[in-house]
C-alpha positions as a printed NumPy array, in Angstrom:
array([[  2.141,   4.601,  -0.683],
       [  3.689,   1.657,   1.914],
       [  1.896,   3.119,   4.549],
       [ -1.304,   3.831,   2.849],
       [ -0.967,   0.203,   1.881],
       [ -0.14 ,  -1.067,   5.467],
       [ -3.678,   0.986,   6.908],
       [ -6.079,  -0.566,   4.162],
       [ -5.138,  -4.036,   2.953],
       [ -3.155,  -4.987,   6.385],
       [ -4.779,  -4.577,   9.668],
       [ -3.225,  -6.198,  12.328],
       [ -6.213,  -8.428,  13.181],
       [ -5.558,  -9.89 ,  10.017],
       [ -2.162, -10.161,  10.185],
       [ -2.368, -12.128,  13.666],
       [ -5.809, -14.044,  13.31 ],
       [ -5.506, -17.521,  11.839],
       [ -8.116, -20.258,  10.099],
       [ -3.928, -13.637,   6.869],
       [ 11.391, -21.618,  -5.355],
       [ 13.721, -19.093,  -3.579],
       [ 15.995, -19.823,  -0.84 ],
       [ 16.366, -17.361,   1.773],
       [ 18.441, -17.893,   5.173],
       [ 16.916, -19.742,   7.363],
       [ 16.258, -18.346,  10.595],
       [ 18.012, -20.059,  14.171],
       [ 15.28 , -21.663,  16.069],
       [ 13.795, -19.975,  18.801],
       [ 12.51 , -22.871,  20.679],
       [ 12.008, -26.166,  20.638],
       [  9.441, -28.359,  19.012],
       [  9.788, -26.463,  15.547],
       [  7.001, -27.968,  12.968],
       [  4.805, -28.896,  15.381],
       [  1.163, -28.74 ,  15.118],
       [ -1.391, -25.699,  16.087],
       [ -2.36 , -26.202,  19.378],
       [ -5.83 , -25.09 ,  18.405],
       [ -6.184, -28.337,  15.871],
       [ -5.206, -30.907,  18.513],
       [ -8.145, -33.227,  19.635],
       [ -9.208, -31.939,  22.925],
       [-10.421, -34.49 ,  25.582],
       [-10.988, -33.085,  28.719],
       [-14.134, -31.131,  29.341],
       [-11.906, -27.95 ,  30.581],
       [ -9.855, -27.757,  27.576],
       [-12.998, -28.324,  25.39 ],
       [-14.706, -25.122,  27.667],
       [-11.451, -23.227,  26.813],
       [-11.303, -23.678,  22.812],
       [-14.951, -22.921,  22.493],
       [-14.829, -19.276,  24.391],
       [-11.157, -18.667,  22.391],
       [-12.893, -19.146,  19.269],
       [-16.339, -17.604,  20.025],
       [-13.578, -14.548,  21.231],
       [-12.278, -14.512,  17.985],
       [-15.509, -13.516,  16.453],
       [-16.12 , -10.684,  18.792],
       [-12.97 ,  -9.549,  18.001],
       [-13.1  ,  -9.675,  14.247],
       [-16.49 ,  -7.667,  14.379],
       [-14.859,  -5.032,  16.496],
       [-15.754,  -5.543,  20.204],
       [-12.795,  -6.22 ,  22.171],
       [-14.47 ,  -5.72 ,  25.412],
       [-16.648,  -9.196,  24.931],
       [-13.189, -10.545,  22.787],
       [-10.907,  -9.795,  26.259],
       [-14.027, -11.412,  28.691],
       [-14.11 , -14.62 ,  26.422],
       [ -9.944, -15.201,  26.705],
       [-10.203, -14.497,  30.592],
       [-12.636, -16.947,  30.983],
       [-11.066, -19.548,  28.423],
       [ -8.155, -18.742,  30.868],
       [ -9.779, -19.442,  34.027],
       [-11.068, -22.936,  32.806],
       [ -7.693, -23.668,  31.176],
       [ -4.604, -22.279,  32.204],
       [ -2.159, -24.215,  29.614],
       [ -4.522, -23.332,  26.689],
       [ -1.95 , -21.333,  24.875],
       [ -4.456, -19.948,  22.361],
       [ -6.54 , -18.702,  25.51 ],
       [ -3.587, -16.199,  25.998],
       [ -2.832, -15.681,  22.217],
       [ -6.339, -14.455,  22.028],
       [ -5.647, -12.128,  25.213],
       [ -2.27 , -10.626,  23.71 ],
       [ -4.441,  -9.941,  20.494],
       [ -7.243,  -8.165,  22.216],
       [ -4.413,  -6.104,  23.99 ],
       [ -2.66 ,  -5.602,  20.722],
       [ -5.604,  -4.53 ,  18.832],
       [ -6.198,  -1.509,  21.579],
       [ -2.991,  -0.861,  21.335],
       [ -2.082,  -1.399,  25.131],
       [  1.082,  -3.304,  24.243],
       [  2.617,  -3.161,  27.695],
       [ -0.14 ,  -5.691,  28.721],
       [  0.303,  -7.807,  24.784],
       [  3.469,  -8.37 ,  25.489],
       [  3.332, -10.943,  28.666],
       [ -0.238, -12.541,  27.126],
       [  2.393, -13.039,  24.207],
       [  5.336, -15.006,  25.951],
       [  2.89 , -16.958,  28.135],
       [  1.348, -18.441,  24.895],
       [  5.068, -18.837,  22.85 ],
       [  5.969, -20.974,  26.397],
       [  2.988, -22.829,  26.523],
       [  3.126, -23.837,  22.949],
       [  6.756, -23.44 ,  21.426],
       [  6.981, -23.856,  17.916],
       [  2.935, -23.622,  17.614],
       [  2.836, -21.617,  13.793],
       [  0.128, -19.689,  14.776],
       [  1.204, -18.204,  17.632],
       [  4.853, -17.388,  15.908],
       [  3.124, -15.494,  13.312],
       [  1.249, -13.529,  15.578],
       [  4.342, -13.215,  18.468],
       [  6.305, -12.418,  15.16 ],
       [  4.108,  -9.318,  13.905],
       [  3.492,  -7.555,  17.199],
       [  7.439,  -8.27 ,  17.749],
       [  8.207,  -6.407,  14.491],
       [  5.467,  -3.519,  15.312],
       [  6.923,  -3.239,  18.167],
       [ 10.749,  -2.223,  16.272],
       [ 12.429,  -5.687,  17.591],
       [ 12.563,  -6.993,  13.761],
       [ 14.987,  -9.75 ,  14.258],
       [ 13.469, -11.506,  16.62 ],
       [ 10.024, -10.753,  15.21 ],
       [ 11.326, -12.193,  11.663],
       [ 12.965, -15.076,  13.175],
       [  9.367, -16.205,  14.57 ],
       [  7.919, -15.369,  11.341],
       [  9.905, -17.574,   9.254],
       [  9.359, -20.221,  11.251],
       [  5.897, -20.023,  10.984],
       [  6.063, -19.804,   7.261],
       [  8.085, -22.81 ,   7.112],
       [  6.186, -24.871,   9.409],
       [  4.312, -27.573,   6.969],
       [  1.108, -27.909,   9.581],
       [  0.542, -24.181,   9.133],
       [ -2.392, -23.699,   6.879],
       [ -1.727, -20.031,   5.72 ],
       [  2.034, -19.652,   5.25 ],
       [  1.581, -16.786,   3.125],
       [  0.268, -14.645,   5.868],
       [  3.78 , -15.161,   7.777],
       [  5.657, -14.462,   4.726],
       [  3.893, -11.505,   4.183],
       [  3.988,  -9.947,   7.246],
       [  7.737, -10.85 ,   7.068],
       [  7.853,  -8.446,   4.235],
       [  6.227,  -5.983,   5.778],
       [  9.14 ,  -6.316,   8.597],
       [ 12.015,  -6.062,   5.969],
       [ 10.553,  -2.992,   4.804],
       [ 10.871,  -1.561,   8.679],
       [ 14.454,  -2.406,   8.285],
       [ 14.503,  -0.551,   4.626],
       [ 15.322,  -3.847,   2.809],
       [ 13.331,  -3.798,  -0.267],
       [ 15.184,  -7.185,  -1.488],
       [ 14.799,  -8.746,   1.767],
       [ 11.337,  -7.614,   1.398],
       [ 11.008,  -8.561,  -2.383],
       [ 12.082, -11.98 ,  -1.774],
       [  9.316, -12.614,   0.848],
       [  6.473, -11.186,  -0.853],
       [  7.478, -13.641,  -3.689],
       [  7.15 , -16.329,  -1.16 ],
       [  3.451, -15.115,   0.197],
       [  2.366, -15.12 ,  -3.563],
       [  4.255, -18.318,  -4.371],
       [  1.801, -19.517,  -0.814],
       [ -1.154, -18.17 ,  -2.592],
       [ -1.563, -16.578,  -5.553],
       [ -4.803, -14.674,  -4.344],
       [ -2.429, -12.669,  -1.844],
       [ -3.554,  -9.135,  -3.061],
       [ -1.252,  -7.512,  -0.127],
       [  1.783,  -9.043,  -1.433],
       [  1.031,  -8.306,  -5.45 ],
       [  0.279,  -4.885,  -4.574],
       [  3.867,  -4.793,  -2.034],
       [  5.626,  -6.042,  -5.214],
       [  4.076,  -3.507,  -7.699],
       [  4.961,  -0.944,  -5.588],
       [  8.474,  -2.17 ,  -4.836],
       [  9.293,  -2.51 ,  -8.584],
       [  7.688,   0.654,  -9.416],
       [ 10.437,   2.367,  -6.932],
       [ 13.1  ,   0.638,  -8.9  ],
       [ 12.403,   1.179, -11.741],
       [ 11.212,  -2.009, -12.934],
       [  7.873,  -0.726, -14.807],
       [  7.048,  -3.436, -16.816],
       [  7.712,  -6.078, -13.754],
       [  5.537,  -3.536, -11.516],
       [  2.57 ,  -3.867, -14.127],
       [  2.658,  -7.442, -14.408],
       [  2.56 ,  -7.41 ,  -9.932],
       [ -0.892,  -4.807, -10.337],
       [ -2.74 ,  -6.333, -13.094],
       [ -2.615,  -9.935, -10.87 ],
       [ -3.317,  -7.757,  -7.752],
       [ -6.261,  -6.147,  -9.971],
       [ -7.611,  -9.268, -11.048],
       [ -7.818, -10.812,  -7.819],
       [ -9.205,  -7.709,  -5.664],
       [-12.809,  -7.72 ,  -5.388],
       [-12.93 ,  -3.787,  -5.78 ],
       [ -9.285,  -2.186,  -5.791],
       [ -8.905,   0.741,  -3.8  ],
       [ -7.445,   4.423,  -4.391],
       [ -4.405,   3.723,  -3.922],
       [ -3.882,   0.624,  -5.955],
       [ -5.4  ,   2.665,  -8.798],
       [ -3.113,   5.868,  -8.725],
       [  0.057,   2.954,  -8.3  ],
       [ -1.19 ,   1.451, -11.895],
       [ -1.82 ,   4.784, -13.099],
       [  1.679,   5.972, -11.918],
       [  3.165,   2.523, -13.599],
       [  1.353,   2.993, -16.714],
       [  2.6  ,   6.636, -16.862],
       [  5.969,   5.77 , -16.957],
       [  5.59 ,   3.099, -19.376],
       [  4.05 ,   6.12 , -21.33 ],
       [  0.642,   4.058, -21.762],
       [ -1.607,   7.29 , -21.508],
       [ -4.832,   5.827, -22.453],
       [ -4.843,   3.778, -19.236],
       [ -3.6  ,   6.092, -17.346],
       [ -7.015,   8.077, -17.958],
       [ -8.946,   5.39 , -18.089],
       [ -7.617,   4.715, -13.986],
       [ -8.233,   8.921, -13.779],
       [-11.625,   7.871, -14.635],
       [-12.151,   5.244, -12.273],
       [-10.825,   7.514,  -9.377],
       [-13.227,   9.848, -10.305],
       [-15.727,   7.77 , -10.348],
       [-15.277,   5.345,  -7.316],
       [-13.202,   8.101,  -4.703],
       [-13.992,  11.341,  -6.178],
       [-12.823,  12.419,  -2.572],
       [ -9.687,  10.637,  -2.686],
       [ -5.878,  12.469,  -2.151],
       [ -4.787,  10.082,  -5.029],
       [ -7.951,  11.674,  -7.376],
       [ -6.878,  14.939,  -6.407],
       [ -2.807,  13.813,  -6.839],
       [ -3.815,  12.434, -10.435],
       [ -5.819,  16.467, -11.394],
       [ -2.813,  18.055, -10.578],
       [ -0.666,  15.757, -12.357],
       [  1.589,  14.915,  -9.688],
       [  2.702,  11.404, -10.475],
       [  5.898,  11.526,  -8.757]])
């Protein structure tokens, strides 16, 4: 079910890309100038630095629509007119990251964490392709202090994607506890809701894990397979049968095709 959820509601250009009352330790620092602001929302004077921002952010938009190739061209010129433009190499390291050539990420991703410590956008980013890349403490470290960083404009991203690091560690509650931040963020997270549904459905907290899928119902625009066989599953247990076929239903009628349709036939709801 995680990793089901991690291919459909969390790809990783959404995860690094930015405009994605507990009290959990708080990380160490890992450099200096925590809280400071994006790089990318400074005022830019000088005409290079202007010519870099506007091919990092036109790069952006190639790479959101899927073509890398014109995404990696736009950071190495934004590069070549700006060396110091951290978010020039950010955008590099995600090109890299997104075709998976990670030996070449990794370097694009220092150079922009040096040329812009603290900068919440590039933590969150250095953060997730840390954690993907099995160095979680480090990774989370990053990621917390992106979360925490009151200039960042989408907190709940970080948080999320430090849940999603927790569960690489196998720490539900670590997990748990950061989801509940990325909905306390936003309300509207769907990925988190969903990560909490499924996280009290495999404890054994039913009614909790119904209350995390209705939200994560009502705010998805069209809920996929796999969120409908979870509520199905929760409803199950909470012996609710009518919804359960009532979901059956919707499989059936949305992904016919679907493992989870062909799961909830056979009646295998463990």
């Amino acid at each position: 079910m995680m990793k089901n959820l991690q291919g459909c509601c969390l790809p990783v250009l959404c995860m690094l890309l930015s405009a994605c009352t507990l009290d959990a330790a708080a990380p160490g620092p890992v450099a200096s100038g925590e809280f400071v602001r994006p790089m990318a929302d400074l005022p830019t004077t000088s005409a290079t630095r202007k010519s870099a921002k506007a091919h990092v952010e036109l790069g952006e938009v190639y790479l959101l629509s899927g073509n890398s190739g014109v995404a990696l061209d736009e950071a190495r010129t934004a590069i070549a007119a700006d060396n110091s433009y951290a978010p020039a190499h950010l955008l590099m390291a995600m090109v890299y990251a997104n075709q998976e050539q990670f030996a070449q990420a990794r370097p694009a991703f220092e150079e922009a964490a040096r040329l812009a410590p603290g900068d919440p956008v590039v933590n969150n980013a250095y953060g997730w392709f840390l954690c993907s890349q099995g160095q979680e403490t480090p990774g989370l470290q990053r990621l917390e202090q992106a979360a925490r960083n009151p200039y960042y404009k989408t907190p709940t991203r970080s948080w999320t994607n430090a849940g999603l690091c927790m569960l690489r560690l196998k720490d539900e509650a670590g997990a748990e506890e950061r989801f509940l931040r990325a909905v306390q963020a936003d309300p509207a997270n769907v990925a988190a809701l969903i990560y909490l549904a499924s996280i009290s459905y495999r404890t054994n907290r039913f009614m909790r894990a119904k209350h995390w899928i209705d939200l994560a119902q009502q705010q998805a625009k069209a809920p996929g397979a796999d969120v409908l066989w979870l509520a199905a599953r929760i409803e199950k247990k909470l012996g609710n049968e009518g919804l359960v076929q009532a979901y059956g239903s919707k499989m059936r009628n949305d992904f016919p095709g679907s493992n989870e349709y062909q799961f909830f036939l056979q009646g295998k709801f463990e």
